[in-house]
GULOKE-377121 format. One record per residue (C-alpha): residue number from 1; residue in three letters; x, z, y. Coordinates in steps of 0.25 Angstrom, whole numbers, plus 5000, padded with zeros to 4 digits. Layout:
// GULOKE-377121
{NUM,"Ala",{X,Z,Y}} ...
***
This chain:
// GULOKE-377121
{1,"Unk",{5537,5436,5158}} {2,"Unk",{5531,5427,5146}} {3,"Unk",{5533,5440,5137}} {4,"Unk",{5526,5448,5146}} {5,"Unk",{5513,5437,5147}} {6,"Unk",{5513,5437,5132}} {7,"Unk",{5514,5454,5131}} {8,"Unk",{5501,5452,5140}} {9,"Unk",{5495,5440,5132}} {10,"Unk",{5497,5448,5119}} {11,"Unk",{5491,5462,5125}} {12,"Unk",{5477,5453,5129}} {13,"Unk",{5476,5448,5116}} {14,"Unk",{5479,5462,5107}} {15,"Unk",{5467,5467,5117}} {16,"Unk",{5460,5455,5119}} {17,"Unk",{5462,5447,5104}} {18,"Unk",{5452,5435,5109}} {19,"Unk",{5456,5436,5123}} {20,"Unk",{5458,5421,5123}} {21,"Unk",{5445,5417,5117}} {22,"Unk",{5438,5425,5125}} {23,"Unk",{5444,5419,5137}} {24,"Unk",{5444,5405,5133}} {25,"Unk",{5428,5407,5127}} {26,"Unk",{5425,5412,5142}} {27,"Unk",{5430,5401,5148}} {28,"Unk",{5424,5391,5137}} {29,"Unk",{5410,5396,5139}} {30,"Unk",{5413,5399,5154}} {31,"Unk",{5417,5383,5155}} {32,"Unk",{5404,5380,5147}} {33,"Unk",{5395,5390,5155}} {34,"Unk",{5399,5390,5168}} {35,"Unk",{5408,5378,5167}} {36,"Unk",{5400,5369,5178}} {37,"Unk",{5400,5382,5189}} {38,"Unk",{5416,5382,5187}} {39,"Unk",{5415,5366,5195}} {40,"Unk",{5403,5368,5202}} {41,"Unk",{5400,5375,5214}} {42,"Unk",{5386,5384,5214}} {43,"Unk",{5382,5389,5227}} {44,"Unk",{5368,5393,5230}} {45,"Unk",{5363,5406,5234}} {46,"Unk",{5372,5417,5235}} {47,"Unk",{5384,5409,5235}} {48,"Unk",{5385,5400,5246}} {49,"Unk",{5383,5414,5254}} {50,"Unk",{5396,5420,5247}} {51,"Unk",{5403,5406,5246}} {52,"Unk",{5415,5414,5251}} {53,"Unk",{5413,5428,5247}} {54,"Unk",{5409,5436,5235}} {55,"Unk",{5395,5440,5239}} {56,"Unk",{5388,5452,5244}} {57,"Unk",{5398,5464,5241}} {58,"Unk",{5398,5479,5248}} {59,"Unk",{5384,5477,5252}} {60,"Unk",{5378,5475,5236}} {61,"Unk",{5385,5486,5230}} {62,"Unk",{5397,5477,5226}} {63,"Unk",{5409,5481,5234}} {64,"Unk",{5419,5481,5223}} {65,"Unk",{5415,5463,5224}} {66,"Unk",{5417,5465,5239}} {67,"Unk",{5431,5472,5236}} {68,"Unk",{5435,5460,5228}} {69,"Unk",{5430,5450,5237}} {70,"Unk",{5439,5454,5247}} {71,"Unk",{5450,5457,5237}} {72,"Unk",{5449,5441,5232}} {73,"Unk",{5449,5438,5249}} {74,"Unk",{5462,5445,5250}} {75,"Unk",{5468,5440,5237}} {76,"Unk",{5465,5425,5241}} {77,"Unk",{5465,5425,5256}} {78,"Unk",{5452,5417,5258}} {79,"Unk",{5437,5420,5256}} {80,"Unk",{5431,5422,5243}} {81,"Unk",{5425,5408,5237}} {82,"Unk",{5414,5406,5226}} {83,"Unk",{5423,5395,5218}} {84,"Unk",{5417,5389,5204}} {85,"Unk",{5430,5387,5197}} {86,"Unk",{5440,5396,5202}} {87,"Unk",{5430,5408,5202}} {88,"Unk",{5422,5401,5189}} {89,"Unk",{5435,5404,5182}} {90,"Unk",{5436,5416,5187}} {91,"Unk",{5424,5421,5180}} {92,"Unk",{5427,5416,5167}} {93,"Unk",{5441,5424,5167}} {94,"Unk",{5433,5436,5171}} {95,"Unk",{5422,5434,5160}} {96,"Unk",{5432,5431,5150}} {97,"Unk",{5439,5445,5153}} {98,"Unk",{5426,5452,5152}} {99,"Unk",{5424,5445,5138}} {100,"Unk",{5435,5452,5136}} {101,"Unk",{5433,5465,5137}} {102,"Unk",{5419,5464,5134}} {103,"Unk",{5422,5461,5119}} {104,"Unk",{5434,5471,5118}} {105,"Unk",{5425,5481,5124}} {106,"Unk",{5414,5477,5111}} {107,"Unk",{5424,5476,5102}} {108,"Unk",{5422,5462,5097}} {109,"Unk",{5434,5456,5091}} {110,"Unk",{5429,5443,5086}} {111,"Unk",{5432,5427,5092}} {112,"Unk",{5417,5428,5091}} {113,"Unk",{5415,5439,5099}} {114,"Unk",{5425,5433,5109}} {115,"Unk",{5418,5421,5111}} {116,"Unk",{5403,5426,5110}} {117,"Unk",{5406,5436,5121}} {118,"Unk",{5414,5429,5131}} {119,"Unk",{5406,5417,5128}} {120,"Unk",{5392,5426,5132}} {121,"Unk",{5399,5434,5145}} {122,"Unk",{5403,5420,5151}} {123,"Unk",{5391,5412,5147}} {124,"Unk",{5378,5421,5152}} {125,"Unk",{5371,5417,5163}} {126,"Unk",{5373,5429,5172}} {127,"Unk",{5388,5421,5172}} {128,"Unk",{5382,5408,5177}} {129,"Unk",{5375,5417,5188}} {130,"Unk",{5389,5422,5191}} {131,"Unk",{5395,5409,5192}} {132,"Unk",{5383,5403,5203}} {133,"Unk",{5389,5416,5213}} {134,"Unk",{5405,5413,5210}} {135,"Unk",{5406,5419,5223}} {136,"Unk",{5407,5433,5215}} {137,"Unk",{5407,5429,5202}} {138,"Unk",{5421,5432,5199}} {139,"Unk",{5418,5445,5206}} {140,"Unk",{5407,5448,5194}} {141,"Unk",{5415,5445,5183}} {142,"Unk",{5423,5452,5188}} {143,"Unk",{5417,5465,5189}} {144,"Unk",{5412,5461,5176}} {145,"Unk",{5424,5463,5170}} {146,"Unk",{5427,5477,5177}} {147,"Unk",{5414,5481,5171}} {148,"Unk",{5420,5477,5157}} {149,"Unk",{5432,5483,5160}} {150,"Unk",{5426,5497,5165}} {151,"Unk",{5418,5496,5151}} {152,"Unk",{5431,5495,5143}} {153,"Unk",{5439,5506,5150}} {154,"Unk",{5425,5516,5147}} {155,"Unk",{5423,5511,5133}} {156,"Unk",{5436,5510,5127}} {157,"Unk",{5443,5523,5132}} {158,"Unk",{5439,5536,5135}} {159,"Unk",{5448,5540,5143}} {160,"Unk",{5447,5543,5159}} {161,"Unk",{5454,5533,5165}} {162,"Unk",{5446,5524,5158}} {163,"Unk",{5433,5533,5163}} {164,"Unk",{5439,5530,5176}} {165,"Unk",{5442,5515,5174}} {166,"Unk",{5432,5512,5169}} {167,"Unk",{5423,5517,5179}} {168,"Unk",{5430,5511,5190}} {169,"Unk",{5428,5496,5185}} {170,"Unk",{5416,5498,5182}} {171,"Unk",{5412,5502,5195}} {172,"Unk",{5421,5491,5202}} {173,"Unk",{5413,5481,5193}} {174,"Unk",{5400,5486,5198}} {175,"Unk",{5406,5487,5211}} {176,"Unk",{5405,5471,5209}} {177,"Unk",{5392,5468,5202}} {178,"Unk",{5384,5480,5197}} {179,"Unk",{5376,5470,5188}} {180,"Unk",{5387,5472,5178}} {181,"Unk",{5383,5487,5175}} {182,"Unk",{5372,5484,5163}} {183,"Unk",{5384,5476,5157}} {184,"Unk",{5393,5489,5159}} {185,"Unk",{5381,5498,5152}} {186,"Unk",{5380,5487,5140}} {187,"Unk",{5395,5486,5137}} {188,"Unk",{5395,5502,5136}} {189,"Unk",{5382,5502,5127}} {190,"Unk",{5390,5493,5119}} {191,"Unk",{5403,5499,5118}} {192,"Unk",{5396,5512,5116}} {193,"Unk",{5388,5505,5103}} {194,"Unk",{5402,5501,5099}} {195,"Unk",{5406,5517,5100}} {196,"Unk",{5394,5520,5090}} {197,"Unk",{5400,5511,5080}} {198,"Unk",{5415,5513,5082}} {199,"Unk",{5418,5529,5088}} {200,"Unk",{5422,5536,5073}} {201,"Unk",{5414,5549,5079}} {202,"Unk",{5401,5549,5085}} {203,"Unk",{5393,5561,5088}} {204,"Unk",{5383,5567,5099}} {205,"Unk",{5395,5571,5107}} {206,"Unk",{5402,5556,5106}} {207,"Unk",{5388,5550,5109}} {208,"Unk",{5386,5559,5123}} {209,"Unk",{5401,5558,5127}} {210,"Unk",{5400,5541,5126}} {211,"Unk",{5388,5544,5135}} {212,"Unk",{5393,5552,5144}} {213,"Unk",{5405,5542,5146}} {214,"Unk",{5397,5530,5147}} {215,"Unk",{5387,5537,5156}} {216,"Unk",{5396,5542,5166}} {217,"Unk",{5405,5529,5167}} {218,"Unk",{5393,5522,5172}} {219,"Unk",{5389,5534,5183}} {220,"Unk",{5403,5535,5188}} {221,"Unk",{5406,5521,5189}} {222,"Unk",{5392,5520,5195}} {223,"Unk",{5394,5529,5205}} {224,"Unk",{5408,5526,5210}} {225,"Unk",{5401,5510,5212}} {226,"Unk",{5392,5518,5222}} {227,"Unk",{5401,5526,5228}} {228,"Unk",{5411,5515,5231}} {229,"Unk",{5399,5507,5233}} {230,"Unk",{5397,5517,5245}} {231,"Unk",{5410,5518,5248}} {232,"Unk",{5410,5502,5252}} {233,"Unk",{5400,5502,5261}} {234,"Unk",{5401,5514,5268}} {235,"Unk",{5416,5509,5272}} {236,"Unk",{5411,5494,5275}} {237,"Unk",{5399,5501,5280}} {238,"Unk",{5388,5493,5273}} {239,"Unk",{5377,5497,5267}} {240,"Unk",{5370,5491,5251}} {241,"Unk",{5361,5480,5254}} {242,"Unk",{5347,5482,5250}} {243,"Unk",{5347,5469,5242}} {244,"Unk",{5340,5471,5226}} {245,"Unk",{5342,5485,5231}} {246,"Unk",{5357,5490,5232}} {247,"Unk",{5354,5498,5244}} {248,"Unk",{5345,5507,5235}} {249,"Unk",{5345,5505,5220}} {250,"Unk",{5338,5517,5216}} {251,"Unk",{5326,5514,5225}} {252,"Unk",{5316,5511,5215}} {253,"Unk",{5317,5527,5207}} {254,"Unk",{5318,5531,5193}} {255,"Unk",{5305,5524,5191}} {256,"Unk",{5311,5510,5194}} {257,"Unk",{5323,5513,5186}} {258,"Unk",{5314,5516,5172}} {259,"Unk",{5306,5504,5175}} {260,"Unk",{5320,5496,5174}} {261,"Unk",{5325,5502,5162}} {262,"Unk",{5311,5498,5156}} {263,"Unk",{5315,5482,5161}} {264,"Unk",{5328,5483,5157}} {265,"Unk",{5323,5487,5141}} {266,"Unk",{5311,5477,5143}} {267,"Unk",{5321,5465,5146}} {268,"Unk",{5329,5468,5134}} {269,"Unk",{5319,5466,5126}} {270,"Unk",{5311,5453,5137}} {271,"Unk",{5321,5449,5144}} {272,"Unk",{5316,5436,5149}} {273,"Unk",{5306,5447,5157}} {274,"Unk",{5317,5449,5169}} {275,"Unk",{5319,5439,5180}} {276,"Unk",{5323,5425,5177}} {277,"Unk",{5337,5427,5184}} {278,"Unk",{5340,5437,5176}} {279,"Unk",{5335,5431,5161}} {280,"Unk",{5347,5428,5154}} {281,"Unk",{5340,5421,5142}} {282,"Unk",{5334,5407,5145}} {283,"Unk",{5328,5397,5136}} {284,"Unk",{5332,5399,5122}} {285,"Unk",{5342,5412,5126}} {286,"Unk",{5329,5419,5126}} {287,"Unk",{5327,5417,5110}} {288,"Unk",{5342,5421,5110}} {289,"Unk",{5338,5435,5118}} {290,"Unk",{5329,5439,5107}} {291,"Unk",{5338,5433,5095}} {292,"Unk",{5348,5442,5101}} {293,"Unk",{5339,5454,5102}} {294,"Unk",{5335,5453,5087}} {295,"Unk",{5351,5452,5084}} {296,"Unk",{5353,5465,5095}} {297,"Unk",{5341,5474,5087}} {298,"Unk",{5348,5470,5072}} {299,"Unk",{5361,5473,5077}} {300,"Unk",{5357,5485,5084}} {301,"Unk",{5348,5490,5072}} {302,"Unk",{5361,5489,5063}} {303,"Unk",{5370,5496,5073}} {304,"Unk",{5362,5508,5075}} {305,"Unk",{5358,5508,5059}} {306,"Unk",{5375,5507,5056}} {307,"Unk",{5378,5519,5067}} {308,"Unk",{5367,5528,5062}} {309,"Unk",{5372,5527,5047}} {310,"Unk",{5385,5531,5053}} {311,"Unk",{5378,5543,5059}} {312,"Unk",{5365,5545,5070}} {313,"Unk",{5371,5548,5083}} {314,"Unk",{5380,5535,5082}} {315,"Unk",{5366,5528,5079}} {316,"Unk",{5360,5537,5089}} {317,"Unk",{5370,5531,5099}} {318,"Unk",{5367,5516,5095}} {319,"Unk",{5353,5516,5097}} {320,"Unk",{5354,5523,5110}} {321,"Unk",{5365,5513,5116}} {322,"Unk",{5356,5501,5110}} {323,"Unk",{5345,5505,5115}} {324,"Unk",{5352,5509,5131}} {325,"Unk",{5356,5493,5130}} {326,"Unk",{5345,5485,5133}} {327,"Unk",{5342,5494,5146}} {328,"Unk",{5360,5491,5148}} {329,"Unk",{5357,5476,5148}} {330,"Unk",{5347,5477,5157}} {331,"Unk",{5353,5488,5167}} {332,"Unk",{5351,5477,5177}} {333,"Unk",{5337,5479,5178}} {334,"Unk",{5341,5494,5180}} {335,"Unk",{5351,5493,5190}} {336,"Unk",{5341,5485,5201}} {337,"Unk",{5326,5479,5202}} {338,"Unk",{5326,5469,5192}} {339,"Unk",{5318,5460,5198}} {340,"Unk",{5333,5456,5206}} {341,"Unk",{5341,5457,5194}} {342,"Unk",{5346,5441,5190}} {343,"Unk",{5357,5434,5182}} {344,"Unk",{5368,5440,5188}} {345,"Unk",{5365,5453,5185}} {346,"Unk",{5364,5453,5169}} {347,"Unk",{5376,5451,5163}} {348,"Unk",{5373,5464,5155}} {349,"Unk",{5363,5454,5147}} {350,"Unk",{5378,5447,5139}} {351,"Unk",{5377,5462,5130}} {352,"Unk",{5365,5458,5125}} {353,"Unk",{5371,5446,5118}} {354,"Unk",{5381,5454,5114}} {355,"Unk",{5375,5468,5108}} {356,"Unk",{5371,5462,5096}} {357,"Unk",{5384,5455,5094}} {358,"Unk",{5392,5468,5096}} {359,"Unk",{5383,5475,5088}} {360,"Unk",{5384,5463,5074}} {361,"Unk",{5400,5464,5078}} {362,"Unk",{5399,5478,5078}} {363,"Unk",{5391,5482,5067}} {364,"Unk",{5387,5469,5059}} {365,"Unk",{5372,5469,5051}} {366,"Unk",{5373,5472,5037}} {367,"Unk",{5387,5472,5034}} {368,"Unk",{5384,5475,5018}} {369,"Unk",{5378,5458,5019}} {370,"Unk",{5389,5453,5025}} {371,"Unk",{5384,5440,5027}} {372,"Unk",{5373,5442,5034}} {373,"Unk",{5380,5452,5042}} {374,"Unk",{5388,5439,5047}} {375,"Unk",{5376,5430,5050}} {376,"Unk",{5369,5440,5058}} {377,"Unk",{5384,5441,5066}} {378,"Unk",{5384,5425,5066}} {379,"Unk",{5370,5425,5069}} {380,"Unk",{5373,5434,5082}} {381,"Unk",{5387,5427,5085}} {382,"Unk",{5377,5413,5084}} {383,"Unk",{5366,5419,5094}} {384,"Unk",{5376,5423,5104}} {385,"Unk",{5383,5408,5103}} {386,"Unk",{5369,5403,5106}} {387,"Unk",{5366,5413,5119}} {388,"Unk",{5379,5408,5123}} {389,"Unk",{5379,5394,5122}} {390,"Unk",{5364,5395,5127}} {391,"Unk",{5370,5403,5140}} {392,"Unk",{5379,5391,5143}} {393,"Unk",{5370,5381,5143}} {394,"Unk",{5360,5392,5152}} {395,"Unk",{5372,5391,5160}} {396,"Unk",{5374,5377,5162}} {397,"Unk",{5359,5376,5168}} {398,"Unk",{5361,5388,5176}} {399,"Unk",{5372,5380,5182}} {400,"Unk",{5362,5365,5183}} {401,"Unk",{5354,5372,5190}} {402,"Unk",{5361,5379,5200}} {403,"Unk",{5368,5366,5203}} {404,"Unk",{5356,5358,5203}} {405,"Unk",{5350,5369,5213}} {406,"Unk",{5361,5370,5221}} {407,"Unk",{5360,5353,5223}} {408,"Unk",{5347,5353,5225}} {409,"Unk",{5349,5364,5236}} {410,"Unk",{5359,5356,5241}} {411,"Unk",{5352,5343,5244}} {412,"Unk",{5341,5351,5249}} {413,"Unk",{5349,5357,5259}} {414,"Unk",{5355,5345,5261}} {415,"Unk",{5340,5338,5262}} {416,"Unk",{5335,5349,5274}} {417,"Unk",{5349,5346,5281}} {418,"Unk",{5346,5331,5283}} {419,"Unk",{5332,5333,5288}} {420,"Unk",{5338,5343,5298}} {421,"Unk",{5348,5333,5302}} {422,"Unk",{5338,5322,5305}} {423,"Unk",{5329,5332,5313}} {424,"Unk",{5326,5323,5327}} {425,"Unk",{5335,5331,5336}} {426,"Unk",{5344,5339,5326}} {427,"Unk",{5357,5344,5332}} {428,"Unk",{5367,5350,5326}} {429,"Unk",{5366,5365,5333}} {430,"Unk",{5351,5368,5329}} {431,"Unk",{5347,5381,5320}} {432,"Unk",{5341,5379,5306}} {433,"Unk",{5331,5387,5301}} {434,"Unk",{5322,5388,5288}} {435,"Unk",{5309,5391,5289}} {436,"Unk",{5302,5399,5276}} {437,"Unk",{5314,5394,5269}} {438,"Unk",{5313,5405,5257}} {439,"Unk",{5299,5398,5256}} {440,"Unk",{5304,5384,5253}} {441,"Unk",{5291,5377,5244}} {442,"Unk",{5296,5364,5246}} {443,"Unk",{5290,5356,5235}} {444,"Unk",{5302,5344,5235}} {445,"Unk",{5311,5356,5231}} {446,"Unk",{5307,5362,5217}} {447,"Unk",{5313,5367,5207}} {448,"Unk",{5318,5362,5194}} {449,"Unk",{5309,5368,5182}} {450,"Unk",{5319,5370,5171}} {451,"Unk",{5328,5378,5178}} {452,"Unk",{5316,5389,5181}} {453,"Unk",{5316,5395,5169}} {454,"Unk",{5328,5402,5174}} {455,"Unk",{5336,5408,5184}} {456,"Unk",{5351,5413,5185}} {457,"Unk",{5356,5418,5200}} {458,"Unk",{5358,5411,5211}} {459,"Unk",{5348,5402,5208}} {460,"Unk",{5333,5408,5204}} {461,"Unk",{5326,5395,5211}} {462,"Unk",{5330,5380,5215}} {463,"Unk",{5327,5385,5229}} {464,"Unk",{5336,5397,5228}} {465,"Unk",{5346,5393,5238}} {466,"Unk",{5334,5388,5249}} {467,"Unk",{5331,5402,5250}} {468,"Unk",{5345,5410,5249}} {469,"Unk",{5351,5418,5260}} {470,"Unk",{5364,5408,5257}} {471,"Unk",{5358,5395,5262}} {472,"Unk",{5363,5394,5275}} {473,"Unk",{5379,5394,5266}} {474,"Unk",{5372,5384,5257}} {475,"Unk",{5369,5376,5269}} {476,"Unk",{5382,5375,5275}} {477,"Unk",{5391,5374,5263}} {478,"Unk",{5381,5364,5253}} {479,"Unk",{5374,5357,5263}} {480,"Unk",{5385,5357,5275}} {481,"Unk",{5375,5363,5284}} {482,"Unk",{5377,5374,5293}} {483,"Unk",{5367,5374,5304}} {484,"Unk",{5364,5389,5310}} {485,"Unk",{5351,5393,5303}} {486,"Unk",{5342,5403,5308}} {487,"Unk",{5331,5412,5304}} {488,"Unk",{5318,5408,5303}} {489,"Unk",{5308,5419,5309}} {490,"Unk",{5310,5414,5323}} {491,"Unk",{5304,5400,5319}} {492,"Unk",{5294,5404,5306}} {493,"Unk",{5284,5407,5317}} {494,"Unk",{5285,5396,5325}} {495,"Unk",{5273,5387,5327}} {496,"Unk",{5280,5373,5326}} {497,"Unk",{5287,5379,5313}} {498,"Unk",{5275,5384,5310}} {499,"Unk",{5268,5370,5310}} {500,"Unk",{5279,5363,5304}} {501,"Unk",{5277,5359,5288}} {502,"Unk",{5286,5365,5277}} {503,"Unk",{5297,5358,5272}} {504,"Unk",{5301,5346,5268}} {505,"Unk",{5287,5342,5274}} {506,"Unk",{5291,5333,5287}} {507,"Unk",{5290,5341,5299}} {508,"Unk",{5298,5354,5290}} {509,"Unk",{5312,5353,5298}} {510,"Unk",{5310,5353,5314}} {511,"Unk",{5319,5357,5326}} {512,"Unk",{5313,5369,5334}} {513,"Unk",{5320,5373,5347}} {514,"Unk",{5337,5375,5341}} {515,"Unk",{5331,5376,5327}} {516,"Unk",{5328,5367,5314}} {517,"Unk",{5316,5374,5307}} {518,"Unk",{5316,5369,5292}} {519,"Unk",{5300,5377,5288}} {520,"Unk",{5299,5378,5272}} 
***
């Protein structure tokens, strides 16, 4: 048996030559990062909803999550739970697989590389957003590493049961969170730069093949998603919910569509010009964007220049990939409105980072000057310590903020409860209802102004949870309260509500018939 452990140990690290260090950098900037959600309990807006599930499935395109939430059920005998260690560490494990594959799918070999990367997939914000809905976390990350799976199998053999495997994870992936897909189109583009450099042949004919199989993984594994997809509801017999427009994502025509692949290049080169919750480059990480973006066009330049000296159509090929990446990072802006696309849905924004890295490693500047070959490598290895570092501190106040919201929430609940309570003539079996609550202007509940500069999902607001479809849970398990609340319309109109004075002005809660009628 110990033989057979060590035959298994010894085959991870002849793949794998770092494994360890990566795994052990992903749970050290995972500790760092993400260390206080591992001990602390986040629960506001989408959570308390799906406190005990894995969130909404079938119905949003994602029934491969569905089939897992009820596999985990069956595996455990209980309901799902949204737990911060055990599902913390969860994530971590998974992240450190897909550092894993991500860098032997690149093809860097170096401890550097090990640690830059892991350290980057573990520590960018969309990650902290993941960690505030650990209902499906896991889930995520998981699929994440079915998407990185599905892009080794395509890249690295070409061969038709690879074709078939590959196209089968990535569909289960996308089954799960079809934001990972501009990650999906970003690690091709890379691997396929790579190719430019490495394949010994490259011609016109090499250059439409590696199209065509790219190309046609991505239709098929799209159209096998939608045809389960279909296949999944007609047997539960549901139907897409219209939400961010699922039921219909080809309502807005060809028109719409060119207007996004206009955005997606535009925010490439602006990026703070999206919406705040999808702005993954705060404070000084905005200075780092365009440091970067110098670093990206050098390294780029030389690449092109070094495949065109070996002959045009591998230059040819470069440029074309190079230029088709920025619209890959953005795909997300593609794939639905953008006005709804927020910090969960951008993880293809890590390749970024690494591009001009891959491309120094790759294909270093000035290789006749060694030494400055080797500073502008240090240079770019020091830049992507600094975003990393920068992202675990971004982190960190991601995390004050939500737990100073979610207390504030709290007592603010907690506030409301009392002076219900007290109410002359309160009894227990009276109705609640909140009049204009999505309207709330009270001016004793404001926000706090350094943490409005930025936004990562749940939270966009300090009233974020006032106004969420998930109050009611967050009543009854924050705030102990679980009286049955009751719609509005049939007491909005009312005169005696009418009269009565927004809240917390004296007069704002009152007893109407079998109801209490809190008016914002």
């Amino acid at each position: 048996m110990e033989q057979k452990g060590n035959s298994i140990s010894h085959g991870i690290e002849e793949r794998w030559p770092h494994f360890r260090l990566t795994m052990l950098s992903a749970v050290i900037f995972g500790i760092l990062a993400h260390g206080v959600a591992l001990v602390n309990k986040f629960s506001m807006v989408d959570d308390p909803q799906f406190l005990f599930d894995v969130g909404v499935t079938f119905r949003s395109g994602r029934w491969f999550l569905g089939i897992l939430g009820e596999l985990v059920r069956w595996i455990f005998g209980s309901p799902n739970f949204s737990l911060p260690l055990f599902g913390g560490l969860i994530c971590l494990l998974l992240l450190g697989l897909c550092a894993c594959v991500l860098i032997e799918l690149l093809e860097l070999r170096g401890k550097a590389d090990c640690i830059l990367v892991t350290g980057l997939m573990v520590v960018l914000p969309v990650v902290a957003g993941f960690y505030c809905y650990l209902f499906t976390a896991p889930y995520y990350l998981f699929g994440l590493l079915l998407a990185l799976s599905g892009c080794f199998l395509l890249c690295r053999f070409r061969k038709a049961w690879a074709y078939l495997g590959g196209v089968v994870l990535l569909t289960l992936s996308t089954g799960i969170y079809q934001a990972f897909i501009p990650t999906m189109l970003c690690v091709f583009l890379m691997v396929f730069l790579r190719q430019t450099q490495k394949s010994e042949a490259w011609s016109v004919k090499k250059l439409l093949l590696e199209i065509v199989w790219y190309v046609s993984a991505c239709l098929c594994f799209l159209a096998l998603y939608a045809l389960l997809n279909s296949l999944c509801l007609k047997v539960l017999g549901l139907s897409m919910t219209g939400y961010n427009g699922l039921s219909d994502p080809v309502s807005g025509g060809v028109g719409e569509y060119l207007q996004r692949v206009k955005l997606s290049y535009y925010l490439f080169l602006k990026p703070d010009g999206t919406n705040r919750s999808a702005y993954m480059y705060p404070f000084r990480l905005h200075t780092l964007y365009y440091i970067n973006l110098g670093v990206l066009v050098l390294a780029a330049a030389n690449f092109i220049w070094q495949r065109l000296r070996k002959d045009r159509i591998r230059g040819l090929s470069a440029f074309l990939a190079l230029c088709v990446f920025p619209l890959a990072v953005n795909f997300i802006y593609v794939m639905c409105a953008p006005k709804i696309v927020h910090s969960l849905m951008v993880y293809s924004q890590l390749l970024f980072w690494l591009l001009p890295w891959c491309l120094l490693r790759w294909e270093p500047v000035c290789p006749e000057k060694e030494k400055l070959s080797q500073w502008i490598t240090k240079f770019a290895c020091v830049l992507l310590a600094a975003a990393s570092l920068m992202y675990v501190r971004y982190d960190n106040v991601v995390y004050l903020r939500m737990d100073m919201y979610q207390t504030r929430t709290i007592q603010y609940f907690t506030t409301i409860i009392t002076q219900v309570k007290s109410l002359e003539g309160y009894e227990s079996g009276l109705k609640l209802t909140f009049v204009n609550k999505d309207f709330n202007l009270d001016p004793t509940f404001v926000d706090i102004p350094e943490f409005t500069t930025f936004a990562v999902e749940p939270i966009l607001q300090h009233t974020a949870e006032l106004t969420a479809h998930s109050f009611r849970e967050f009543l009854n398990q924050w705030c102990g309260f679980d009286a049955e609340i009751v719609d509005e319309a049939d007491y909005r109109d009312l005169p005696e509500v009418r009269e009565m004075p927004q809240y917390p002005n004296a007069g704002s809660i009152r007893i109407i018939g079998d109801t209490v009628v809190i008016k914002f």
